[in-house]
N, C-alpha and C positions, 0 to 999 in steps of 0.2 A: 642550681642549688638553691638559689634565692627563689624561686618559684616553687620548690617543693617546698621548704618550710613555711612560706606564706600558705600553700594546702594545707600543710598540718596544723600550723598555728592560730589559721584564721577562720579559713574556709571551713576544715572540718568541725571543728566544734559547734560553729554557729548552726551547722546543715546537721548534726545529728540532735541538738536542741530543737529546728524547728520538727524533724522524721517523730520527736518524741511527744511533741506538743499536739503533732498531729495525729498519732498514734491514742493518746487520751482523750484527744477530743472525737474520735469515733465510736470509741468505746462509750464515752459520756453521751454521745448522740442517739446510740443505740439504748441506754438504757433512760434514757428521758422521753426516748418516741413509743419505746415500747409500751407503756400503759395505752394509750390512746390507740395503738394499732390492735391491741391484744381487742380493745374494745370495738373497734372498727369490724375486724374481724368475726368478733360474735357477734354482733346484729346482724352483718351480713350471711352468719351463717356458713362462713367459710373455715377451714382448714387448712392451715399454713404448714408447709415444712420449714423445717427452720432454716435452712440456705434462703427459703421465698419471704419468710418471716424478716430476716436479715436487708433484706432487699428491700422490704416495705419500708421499716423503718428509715433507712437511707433516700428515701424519694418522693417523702410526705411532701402535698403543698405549702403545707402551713405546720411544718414540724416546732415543737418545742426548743429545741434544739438543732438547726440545722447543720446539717454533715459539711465537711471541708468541700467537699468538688460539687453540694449546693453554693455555695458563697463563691468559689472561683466561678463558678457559669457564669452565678449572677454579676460577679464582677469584671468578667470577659465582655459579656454580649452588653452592659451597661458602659464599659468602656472606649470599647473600638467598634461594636454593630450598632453605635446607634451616632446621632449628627451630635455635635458639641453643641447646639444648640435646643438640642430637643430637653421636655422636661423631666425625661427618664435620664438622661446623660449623668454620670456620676465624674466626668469632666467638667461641665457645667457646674455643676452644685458645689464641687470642688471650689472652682475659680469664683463662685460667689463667696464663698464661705474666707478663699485666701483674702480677699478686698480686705475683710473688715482684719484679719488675721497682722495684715502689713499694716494698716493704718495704726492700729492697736498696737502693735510692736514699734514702729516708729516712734510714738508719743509715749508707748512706756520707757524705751529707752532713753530717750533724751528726757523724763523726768526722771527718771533713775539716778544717769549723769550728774543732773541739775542738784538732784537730796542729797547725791557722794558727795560731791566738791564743796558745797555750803556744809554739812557733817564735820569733814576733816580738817574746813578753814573756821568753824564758828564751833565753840565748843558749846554754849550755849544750846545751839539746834542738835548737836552730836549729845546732852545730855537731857534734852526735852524731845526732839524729831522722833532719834532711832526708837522708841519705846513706843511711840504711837504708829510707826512703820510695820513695828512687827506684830504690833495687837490687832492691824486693820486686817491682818492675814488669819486671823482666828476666827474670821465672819466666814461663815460659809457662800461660796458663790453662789447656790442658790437662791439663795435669802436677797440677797445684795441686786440681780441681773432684773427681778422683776420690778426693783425700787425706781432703777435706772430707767426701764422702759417706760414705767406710767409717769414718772415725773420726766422726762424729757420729751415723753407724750401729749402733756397737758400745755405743753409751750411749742407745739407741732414741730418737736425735733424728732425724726421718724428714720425709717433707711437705717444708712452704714451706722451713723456716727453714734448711735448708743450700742451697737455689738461693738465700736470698735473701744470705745468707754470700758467697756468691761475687759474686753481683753486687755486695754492697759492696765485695768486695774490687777489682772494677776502678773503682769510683766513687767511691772517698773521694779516691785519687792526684789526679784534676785538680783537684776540689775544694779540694783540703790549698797546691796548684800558686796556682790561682787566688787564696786569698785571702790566701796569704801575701803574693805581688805587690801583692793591694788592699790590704790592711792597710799595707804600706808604700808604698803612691802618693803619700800626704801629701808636699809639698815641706819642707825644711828649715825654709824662711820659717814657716811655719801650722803648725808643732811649735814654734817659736818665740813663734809670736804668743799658743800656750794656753799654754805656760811665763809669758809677760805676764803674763798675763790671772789667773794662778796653779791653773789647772788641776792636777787632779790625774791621774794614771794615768789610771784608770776613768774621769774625765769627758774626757780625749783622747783614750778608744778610744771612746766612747759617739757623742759628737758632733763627731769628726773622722776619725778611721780608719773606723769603720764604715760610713758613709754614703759614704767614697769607694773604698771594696770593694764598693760594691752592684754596680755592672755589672761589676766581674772574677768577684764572685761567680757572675753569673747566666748570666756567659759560660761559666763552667767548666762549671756546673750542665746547660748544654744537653749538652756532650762529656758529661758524665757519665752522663745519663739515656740516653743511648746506648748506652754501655758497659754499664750497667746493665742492658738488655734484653740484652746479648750475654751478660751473665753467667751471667743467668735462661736463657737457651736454653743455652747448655756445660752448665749445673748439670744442663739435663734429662736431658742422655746419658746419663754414667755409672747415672744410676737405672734405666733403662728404663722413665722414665716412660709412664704410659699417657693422659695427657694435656699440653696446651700444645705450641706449636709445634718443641723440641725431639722431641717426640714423632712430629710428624708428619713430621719428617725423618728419625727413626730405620723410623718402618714403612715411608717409600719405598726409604729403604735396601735395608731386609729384602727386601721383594716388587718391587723395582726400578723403582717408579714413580716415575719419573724427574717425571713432570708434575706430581704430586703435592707432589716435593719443591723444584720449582721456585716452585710456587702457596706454600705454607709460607713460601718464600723472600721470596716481592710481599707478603705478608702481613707478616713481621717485617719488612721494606722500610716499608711503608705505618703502623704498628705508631710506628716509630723517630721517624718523618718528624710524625709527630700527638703527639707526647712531644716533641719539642725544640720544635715549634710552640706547645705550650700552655707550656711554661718560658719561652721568649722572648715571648708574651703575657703571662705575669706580671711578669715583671722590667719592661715596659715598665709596667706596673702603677704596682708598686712605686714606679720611678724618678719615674714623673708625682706621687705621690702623695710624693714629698719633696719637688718642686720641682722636677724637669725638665721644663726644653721639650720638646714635642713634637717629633717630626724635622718638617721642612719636605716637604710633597709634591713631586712631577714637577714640576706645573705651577706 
């Protein structure tokens, strides 16, 4: 019983959402190839029927649009037919791109941490800090990732550590977001009862704020590990890097393989999706391992 409603509750709906998305974007594929084929067609001086016409559209090299089962080929034979080492590999690019994604994420987090706790314990910085936190978030990253590469440039800091610069700078914000909220979840009563108890500071944030930041923490931490990977991909452009998935968007750019840069795209897609998955595996972790219940299954 508990496996049939996980089908209906879970499965189903996620799988006729993606049958729908897929179904639009063929439709969408078709009518954005179709000018250029209709022209193809006339210079060649040929005559399509419309099943042959249909076909064309669907298996352009350099479609405007590429069709669904162009971008899975492209991301089957770049995945598992080629060596994790080669420069086609979308594993490699991958695992370029996660480096800076994790260092990024690290250092956003633990400044995150660092703005909560100084926020909640300094009022001071909680009424000067939090207003310049959330105004840095109004800069657009793109403005921002090419400032970082020339001036960390100009002092031959080159490589990881300006993608991963950027990426903390989009993932410390939820972070910094997130734990200030948990740090002050505690109700008035349970600030109360450790003032009782005669608590000090440090043993109030130790075993009572902390512990009830854990899940705003781990909520933030997923948005952030997101942002994180989008940072590391911005960071690639301005370099012209010659690897990680920002890279593979800039040479479809260049040579306008369009399929190519859609494949890049399922890849940081799939990439995002296995990063917030393994942050919400841990925090459920953690949380069991202070004493949360388990969630209750379907059945």
């Amino acid at each position: 019983m508990g496996r049939e409603k996980l089908i209906q509750h879970r499965i189903m709906p996620v799988t006729v959402i993606v049958l729908v998305i897929i179904a639009i974007w063929y439709v969408g594929a078709y009518f954005m190839n179709a000018p250029f084929q209709r022209d193809l067609d006339r210079r060649a001086n040929v005559t399509s029927t419309a099943i042959e016409f249909l076909e064309k559209t669907m298996s352009q090299p350099k479609p405007t649009l590429p069709a669904p089962h162009q971008v899975a080929s492209n991301v089957f034979e770049n995945t598992f037919l080629r060596k994790v080492t080669s420069n086609r590999s979308l594993v490699y690019h991958s695992w370029v791109t996660l480096s800076s994604t994790a260092v990024g994420f690290t250092l956003g987090t633990l400044l995150g941490i660092l703005i909560a706790v100084g926020i909640v314990h300094v009022k001071a910085l909680d009424r000067s800090l939090m207003p310049w936190i959330i105004a840095s978030q109004m800069v657009p990253i793109l403005a921002i990732a090419p400032m970082v590469i020339v001036v960390l440039g100009a002092v031959n800091i080159t490589g990881l550590l300006p993608k991963a610069l950027i990426s903390t700078y989009l993932s410390f914000f939820p972070v910094a977001v997130g734990m200030v909220k948990g740090l002050r979840s505690p109700e008035l009563i349970q600030l109360d009862l450790m003032r009782t108890y005669n608590a000090g500071v440090a043993q109030t944030f130790w075993k009572l704020r902390v512990p009830a930041s854990v899940p705003f923490l781990f909520t933030s931490m997923k948005v952030a590990i997101a942002a994180s990977l989008v940072g590391a991909i911005v960071g690639e452009l301005p370099t012209g890097a010659v690897a990680g998935i920002g890279s593979k968007l800039l040479a479809g750019a260049y040579y306008s393989q369009t399929i190519d840069i859609w494949a890049a795209l399922i890849a940081g897609s799939v990439l995002a999706a296995l990063l917030v998955a393994v942050v919400a595996l841990v925090g459920k972790l953690v949380e069991r391992a202070m004493g949360a219940k388990p969630e209750r299954s379907l059945g």
